[in-house]
N, C-alpha and C positions, 0 to 999 in steps of 0.2 A: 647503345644509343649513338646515330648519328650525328655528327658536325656539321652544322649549317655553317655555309662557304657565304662570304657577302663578297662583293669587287675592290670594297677596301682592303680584302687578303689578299690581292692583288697589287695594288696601291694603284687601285682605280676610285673611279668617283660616281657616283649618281646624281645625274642633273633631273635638269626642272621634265615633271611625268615620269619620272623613273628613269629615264634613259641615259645607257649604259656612256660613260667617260673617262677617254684615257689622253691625260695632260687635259687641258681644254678643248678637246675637241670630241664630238660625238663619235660617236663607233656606227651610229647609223647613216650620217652623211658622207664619212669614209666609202662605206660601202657602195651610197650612190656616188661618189664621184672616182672612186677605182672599180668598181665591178663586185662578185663575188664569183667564186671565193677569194678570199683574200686575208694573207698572213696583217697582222698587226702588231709589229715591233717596239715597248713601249723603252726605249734606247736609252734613257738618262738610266732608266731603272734597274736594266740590266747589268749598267755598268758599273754604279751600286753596289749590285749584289756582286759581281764579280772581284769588285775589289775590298767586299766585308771579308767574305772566303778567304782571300789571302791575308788580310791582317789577322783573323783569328787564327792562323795557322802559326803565322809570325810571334805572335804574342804567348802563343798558348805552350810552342816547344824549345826551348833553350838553346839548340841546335842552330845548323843552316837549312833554309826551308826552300821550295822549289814549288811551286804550282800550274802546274801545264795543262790548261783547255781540252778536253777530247773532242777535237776535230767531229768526230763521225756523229758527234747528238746534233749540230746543226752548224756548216760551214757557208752558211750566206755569210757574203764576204760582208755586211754590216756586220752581223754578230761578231764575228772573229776582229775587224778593227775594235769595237768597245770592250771586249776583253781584253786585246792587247792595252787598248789605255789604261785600262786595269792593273794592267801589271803582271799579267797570266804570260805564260810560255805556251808553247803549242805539244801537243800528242796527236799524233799521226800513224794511219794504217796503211795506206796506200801510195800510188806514185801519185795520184790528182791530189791528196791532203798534203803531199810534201811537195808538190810542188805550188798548190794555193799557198800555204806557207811561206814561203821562199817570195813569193809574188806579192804579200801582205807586209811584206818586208822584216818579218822574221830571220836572224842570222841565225845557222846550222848550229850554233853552240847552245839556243836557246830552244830544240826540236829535240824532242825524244820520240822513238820510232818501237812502235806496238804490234802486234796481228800475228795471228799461228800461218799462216799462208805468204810469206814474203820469199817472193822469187827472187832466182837469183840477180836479174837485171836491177828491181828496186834496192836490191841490198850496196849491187853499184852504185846506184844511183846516191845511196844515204853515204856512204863514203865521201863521193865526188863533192856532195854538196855538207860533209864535214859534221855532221848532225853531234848531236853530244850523247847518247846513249842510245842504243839499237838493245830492245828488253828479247833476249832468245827465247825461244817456246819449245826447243826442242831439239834434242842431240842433233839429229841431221842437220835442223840450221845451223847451230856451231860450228860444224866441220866444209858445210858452204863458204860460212860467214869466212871462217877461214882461209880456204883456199882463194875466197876471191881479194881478202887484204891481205895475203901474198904476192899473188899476182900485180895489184898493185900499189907493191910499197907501201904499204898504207898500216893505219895503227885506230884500231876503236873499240872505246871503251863501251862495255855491257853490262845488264842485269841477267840474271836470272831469271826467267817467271815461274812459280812457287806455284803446284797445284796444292795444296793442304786439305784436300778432301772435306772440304767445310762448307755448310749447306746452313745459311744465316736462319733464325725461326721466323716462321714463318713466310716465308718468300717461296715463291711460285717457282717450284722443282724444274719448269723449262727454262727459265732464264735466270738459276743458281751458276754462277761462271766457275766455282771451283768445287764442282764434283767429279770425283775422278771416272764415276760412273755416267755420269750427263753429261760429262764436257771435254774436248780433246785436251782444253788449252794447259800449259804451261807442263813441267817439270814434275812427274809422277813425286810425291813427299812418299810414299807406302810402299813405293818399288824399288826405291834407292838414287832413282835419276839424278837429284842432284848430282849428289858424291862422285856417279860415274862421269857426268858433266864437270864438274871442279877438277876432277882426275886428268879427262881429257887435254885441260888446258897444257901442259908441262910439253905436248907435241905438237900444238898450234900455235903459228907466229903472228903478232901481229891485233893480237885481242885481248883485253886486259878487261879480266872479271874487278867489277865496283861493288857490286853486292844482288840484292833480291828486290823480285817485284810478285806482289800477288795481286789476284781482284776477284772476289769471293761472290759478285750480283750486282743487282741492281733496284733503285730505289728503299735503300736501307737505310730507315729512320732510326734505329737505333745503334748509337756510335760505339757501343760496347760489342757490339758483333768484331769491328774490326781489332778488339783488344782481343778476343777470344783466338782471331785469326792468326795474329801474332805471338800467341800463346803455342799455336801450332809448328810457329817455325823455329821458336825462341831453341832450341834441341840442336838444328841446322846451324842455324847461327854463333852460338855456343858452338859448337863441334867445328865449324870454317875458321874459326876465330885463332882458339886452341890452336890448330894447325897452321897456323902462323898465316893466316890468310887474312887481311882488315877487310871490314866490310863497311864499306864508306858510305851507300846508302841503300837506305828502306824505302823503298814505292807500296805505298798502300793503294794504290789503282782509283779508281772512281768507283760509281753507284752510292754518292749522294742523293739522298730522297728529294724528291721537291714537296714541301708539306702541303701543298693545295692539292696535290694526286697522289694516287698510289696503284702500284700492281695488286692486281686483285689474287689474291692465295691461290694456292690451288685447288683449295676445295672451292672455294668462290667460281674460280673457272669454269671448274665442271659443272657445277650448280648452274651458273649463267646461259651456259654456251647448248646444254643437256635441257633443263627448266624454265629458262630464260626468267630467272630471277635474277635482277640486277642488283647490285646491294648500294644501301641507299646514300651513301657517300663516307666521308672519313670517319673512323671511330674515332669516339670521343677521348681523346689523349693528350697527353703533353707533351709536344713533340720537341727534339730536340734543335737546338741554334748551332749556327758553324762551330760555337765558341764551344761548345759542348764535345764536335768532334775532334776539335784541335784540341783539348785539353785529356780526351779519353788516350786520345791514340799519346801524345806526347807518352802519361803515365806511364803507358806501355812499353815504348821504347826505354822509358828509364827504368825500368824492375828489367830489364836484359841488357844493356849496354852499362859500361863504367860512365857515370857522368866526364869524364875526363875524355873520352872516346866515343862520342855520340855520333853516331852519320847523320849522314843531310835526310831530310824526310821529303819525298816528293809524294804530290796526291794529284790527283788524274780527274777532277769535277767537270762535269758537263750538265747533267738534266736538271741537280738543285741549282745553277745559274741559269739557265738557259730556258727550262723551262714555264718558271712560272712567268717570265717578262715577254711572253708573246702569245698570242690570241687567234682562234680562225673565225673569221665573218662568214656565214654561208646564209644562202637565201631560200624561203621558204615557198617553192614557187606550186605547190600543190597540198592541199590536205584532203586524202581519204580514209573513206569509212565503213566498214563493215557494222551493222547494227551485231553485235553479238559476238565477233568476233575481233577487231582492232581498229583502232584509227592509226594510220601513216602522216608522217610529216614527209614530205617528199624536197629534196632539198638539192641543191647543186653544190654538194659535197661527196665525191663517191671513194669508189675504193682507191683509185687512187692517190686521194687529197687525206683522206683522214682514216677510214678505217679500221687500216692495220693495228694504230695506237689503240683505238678505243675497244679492239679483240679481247686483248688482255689487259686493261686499265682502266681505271676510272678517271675521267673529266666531268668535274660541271661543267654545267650548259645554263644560258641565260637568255632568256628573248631579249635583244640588244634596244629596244626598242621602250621599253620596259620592264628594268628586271625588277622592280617589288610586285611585281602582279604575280598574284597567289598560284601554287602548283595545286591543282584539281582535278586531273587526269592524267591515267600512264596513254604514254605515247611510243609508236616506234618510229625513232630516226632513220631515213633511207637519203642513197643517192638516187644520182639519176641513169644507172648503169643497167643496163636489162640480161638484170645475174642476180640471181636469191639472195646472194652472199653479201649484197654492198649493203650494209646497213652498219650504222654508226652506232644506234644502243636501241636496245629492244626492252620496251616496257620500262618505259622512264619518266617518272614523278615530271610533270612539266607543266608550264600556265596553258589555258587555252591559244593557242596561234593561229592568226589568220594567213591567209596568201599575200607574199609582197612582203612578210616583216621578217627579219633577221634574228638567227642566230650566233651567240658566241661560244664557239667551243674553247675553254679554257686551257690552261697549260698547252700551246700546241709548239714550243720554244724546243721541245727534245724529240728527237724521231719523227716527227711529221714532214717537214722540207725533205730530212735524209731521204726518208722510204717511200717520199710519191713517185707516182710512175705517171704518165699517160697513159689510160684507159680509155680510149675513145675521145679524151678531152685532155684540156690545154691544163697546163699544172698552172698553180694560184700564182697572184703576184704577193710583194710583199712589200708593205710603208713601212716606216719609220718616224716612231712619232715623238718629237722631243719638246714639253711645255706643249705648246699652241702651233708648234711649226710641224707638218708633217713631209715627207719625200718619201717619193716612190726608189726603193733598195734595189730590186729582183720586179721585172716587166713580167706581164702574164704572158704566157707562150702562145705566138703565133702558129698559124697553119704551117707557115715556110719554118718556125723553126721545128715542128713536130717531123718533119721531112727530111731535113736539113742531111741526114745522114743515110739517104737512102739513091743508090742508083737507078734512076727511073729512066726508063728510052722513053725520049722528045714525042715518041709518034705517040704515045699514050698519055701523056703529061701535059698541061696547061699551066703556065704559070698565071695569076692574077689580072694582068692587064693582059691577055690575047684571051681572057674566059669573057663573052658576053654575059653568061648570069652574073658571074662577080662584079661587071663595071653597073650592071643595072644595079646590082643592091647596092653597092658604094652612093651610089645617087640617092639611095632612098633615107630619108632621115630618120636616124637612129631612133628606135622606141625610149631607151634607158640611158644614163651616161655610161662614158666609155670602159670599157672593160680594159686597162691598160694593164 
């Protein structure tokens, strides 16, 4: 049995006709006065949530506790300031996330530095800029890491990343992070890496092991997986300790669920993707509260450490903050139809505004315009891209839609902004909506910025004002408001 989603799971509202509201303001006038598509940031809410997270982590372990934003689920520089007022720290993979960091005004002692692939320049870089924990993935970067805080002078403190060969139940076998058979990342537990890593340290200068970090998936509703996972290292840790080594802290990673979506299983996948049976939204469960994962995982660390000796706990959340407090508008600008064979919603959301998420996930979807109008036919969602592949969800319980009304695709707060591309069209803008006040965060991408990065010779190029069709359409008045 299905879970019927309303917008108050959201902590949205439904106004006068149905129509969908986030703060007081409509999600359909949004759309005509920024365009579509277009991200919708609901910002008080976010912040909220990001700063529930950290007090049930607070509350829940006895210890000292650390909570660092994952950059990479969505680093629009609004999201990241209302975390930071939250009280979150940042996690970062790259040189762009540490250095937006750095730019958000994040000081290097509250940055801890992630990713199997960290070149040698970035590892410079996390030095120079003093970061407080660089998590290693692997012998070879340790002995990088090393050579290059010899070279200069320099001293930083690391984790470990733990692969524990642990594959959470059911969660969808391509995006399990610690299978030692699916996944490069971290410190083989089955083949001895650690130890050979712990070993190493005694001829490298310069680097000072703090302890472990694992991250076992993603979108993981239930908090007991990560007690299980720590079950797996509790031997390692036990055995580093004994050997006279403190381990001062435990990183349990992210893949926090967000409970309005979820990855679809893998049999679900195949099903969907092979069938194109969509499954008809959340199963009916009781899902768990932050306070549930701060209190599981604590437990866990106290059945393996002396309460006298407890390390800091850092956790690594992005999609259960991030996701549920932001929305994608897209517009319904075609409906066809095959007597016999399917009706299309044709929309101006393509592959690379939304897609990729909705591949392997599930999002509701609401006609913004009216969401209590009854769902009475499957539909399939398409962009506007002329590629079989762009399509948003195939064969989806939906109300009737006309041309001109709006959809909202829900949860679009984790991986949507990261993984858009330009595909022929300009990537979404993004508002921010706090009460009744709204502002435009992220402009919709111009022609000149889609270019911007391209060496084009003069003799083939026109810019804007020396194009006569361009200054003719500038004169002509726009059909729709503006698309900013």
């Amino acid at each position: 049995m299905a879970r019927t989603l309303i917008p108050q799971d959201w902590g949205l509202q439904t106004g006068t006709g149905g129509a969908l509201l986030v703060g007081g303001l409509r999600a359909v006038d949004l759309a005509r006065e920024f365009g579509t598509p277009l991200h919708v940031l609901n910002e008080a809410r976010l912040e909220e949530t990001a700063s529930r997270f950290r007090m049930c982590m607070e509350v829940a372990y006895p210890g000292r506790t650390s909570v660092h934003y994952a950059f990479k689920c969505n680093s629009v520089p609004a999201v990241v300031a209302s975390v930071r007022r939250a009280g979150l720290k940042a996690e970062v993979m790259s040189e762009f996330e540490l250095e937006l960091a750095l730019r958000m005004g994040y000081p290097g002692e509250e940055i801890i530095v992630n990713g199997p692939g960290k070149t040698d320049r970035f590892l410079l870089q996390c030095l120079r800029a003093n970061v407080r924990l660089i998590i290693v993935d692997s012998l070879s970067e340790l002995q990088a890491l090393g050579r290059i805080a010899e070279a200069q002078y320099s001293d930083v403190d690391i984790l470990f990343r733990i692969n524990p060969d642990y594959v959470p139940r059911g969660l969808n076998s391509g995006t399990a992070t610690a299978s030692r058979k699916g996944c490069a990342f971290g410190l083989d537990l089955k083949a001895g890496e650690p130890q050979a890593a712990l070993a190493a340290l005694k001829d490298i200068n310069g680097v000072r092991f703090r302890g472990f970090h694992f991250h076992i998936g993603t979108g993981i509703r239930d908090p007991r997986e990560y007690s299980r996972a720590l079950e797996r290292l509790a031997p390692l840790i036990r055995d580093t300790r004994a050997a006279g080594r403190r381990v001062e802290v435990v990183d349990v990673g992210g893949g926090f669920a967000s409970m309005t979506t979820r990855e679809l299983t893998t049999r679900e996948f195949f099903v969907y993707q092979g069938f194109e049976r969509l499954p008809s939204g959340l199963p009916q469960e009781n899902d768990a509260a932050f306070e549930d994962f701060g209190r599981i995982i604590s437990d866990a660390l106290l059945r393996i450490f002396p309460a006298d000796e407890l390390p800091e706990l850092i956790a690594e959340p992005g999609r259960s903050i991030a996701s549920p407090n932001q929305f994608l508008l897209l517009t319904v600008h075609r409906v066809k139809e095959r007597p016999g064979v399917r009706k299309w919603l044709i929309t101006d959301g393509g592959l690379g505004t939304v897609t990729l998420p909705t591949f392997y996930e599930y999002h509701e979807v609401f006609v913004a315009d009216e969401v209590t109008r009854p769902r009475t036919e499957k539909v399939t969602i398409i962009g506007p891209v002329c590629f079989a592949s762009d399509i948003v969800y195939r064969n989806k319980w939906m109300p009737s839609v006309r041309p001109g009304e709006v959809l909202a695709i829900m949860d679009s707060g984790a991986y949507f902004t990261a993984q858009e591309s330009s595909f022929g069209f300009a990537r979404p803008a993004v508002v921010a909506v706090n009460g009744d006040v709204c502002r435009l965060v992220r402009r919709r991408e111009s022609f000149e910025d889609m270019v911007s990065r391209d060496v084009i010779e003069k003799a083939f190029y026109k810019k804007e004002e020396e194009n006569e069709i361009l200054r003719h359409q500038a004169r002509l008045k726009p059909a729709a408001g503006p698309a900013r």
